[in-house]
N, C-alpha and C positions, 0 to 999 in steps of 0.2 A: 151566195152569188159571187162569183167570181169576175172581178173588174177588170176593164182593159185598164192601161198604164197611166193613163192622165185622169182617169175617173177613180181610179185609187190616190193617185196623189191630192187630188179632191177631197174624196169623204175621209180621209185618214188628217186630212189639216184643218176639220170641222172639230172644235171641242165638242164631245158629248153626240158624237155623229149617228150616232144606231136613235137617239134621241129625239136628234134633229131629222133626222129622216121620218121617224114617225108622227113630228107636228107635222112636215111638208104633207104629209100621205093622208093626214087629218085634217087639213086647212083648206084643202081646195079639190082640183078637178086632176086625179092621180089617176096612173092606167100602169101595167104592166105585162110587155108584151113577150108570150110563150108560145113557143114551135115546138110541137111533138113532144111536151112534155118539160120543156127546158127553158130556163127566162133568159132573152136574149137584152132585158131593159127596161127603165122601170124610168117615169118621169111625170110631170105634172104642173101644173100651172096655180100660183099662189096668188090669191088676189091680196094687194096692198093697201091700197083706199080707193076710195069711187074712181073707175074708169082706166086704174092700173094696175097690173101682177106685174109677178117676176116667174117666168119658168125655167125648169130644171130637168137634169136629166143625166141617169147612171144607164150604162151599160157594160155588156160581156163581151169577149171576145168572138162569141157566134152573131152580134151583130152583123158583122163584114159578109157572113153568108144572107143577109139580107136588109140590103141597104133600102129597098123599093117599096120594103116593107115597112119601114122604120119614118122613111121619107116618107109617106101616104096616111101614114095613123097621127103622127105628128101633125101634118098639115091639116085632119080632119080634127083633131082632138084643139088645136089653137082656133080652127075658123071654128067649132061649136062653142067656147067659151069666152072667143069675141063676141060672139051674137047672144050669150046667155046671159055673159058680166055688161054686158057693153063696155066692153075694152076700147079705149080709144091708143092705152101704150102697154106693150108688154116688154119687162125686159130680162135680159142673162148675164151672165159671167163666164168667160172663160180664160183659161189659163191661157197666158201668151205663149205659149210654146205649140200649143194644141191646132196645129194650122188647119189640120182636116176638121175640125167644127166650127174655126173660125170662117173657113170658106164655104160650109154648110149652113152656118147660118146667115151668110149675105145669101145663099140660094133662095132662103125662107122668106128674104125680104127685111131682115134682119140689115142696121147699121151701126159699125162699131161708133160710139160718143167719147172712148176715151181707155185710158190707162189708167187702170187702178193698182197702185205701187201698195206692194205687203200687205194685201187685205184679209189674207187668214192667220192661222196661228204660226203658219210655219213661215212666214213671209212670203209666200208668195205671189205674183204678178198675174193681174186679170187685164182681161180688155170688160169692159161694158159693149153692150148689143142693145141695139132696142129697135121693134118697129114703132113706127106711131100711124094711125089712121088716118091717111091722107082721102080724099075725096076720090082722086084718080089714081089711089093704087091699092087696092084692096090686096089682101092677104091669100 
C-alpha cells in the first residue's frame, strides 16, 4: 500500500508499525476501502474503555479521486459504532502540519483539545481531536 506523505510520516514514526497496525485491525471496528481493485485506505476505530475509542486512518494517493467516497463510509462506519459501543467520545491524532485532515475532521464534528509535543518516536507534533456526545449535536 502505498501512503500519501503525512500518512507515511505517521506509520514509519510508529515503533513496530506493520505490528501495530495489526493489533489496530484486531482490536476494533476496521474497514478498508477498494475501487476497482485498488485500496485507496484503510481505517478503524479502537475502543478504549466504556463509552471511548480513538480512531484512525491511512491512506493512498488515489484517495483524492475520491473524497465523497471516503467522506460517507467514514461517517457511516463512526455513526454504526457510536450506536454499537455507545460511544459517548471518540478521539484522533493528527500531525500539525496535516492541515487538510485537520479541517476534515472539524467537518466530521471533530474538535481539536490540544497540542501534543513529540508524541512519536520521531518527535513529532500532534494536535488531539475529539467529538464528544452532545444531546443537540449528534454525529
Amino acid at each position: 500500500m502505498e501512503l500519501r506523505e503525512y500518512d507515511k510520516i505517521v506509520f514509519f514514526s510508529l515503533p513496530n508499525n506493520y505490528r501495530e497496525l495489526l493489533a489496530y485491525e484486531r482490536s476494533g471496528y476496521s474497514w478498508t476501502g477498494v475501487v476497482n481493485g485498488q485500496i485507496i485506505g484503510s481505517g478503524g476505530v479502537c475502543k478504549l474503555w466504556e463509552g471511548t475509542a480513538c480512531c484512525w486512518l491511512i491512506t493512498t494517493p488515489l484517495i483524492e479521486k475520491y473524497p465523497k467516497f471516503l467522506h460517507r463510509t467514514v461517517i457511516n462506519v463512526l455513526r454504526n459504532v457510536i450506536k454499537t459501543l455507545d460511544l459517548h467520545r471518540i478521539e484522533t491524532t493528527i500531525l500539525t502540519g496535516h492541515i487538510v485532515s485537520q479541517r476534515w475532521a472539524r467537518r466530521l464534528g471533530f474538535e481539536e483539545e490540544g497540542l501534543m509535543r513529540k508524541l512519536d518516536s520521531k518527535q513529532n507534533n500532534y494536535y488531539r481531536y475529539a467529538w464528544v456526545r452532545e444531546d443537540e449535536k449528534p454525529l
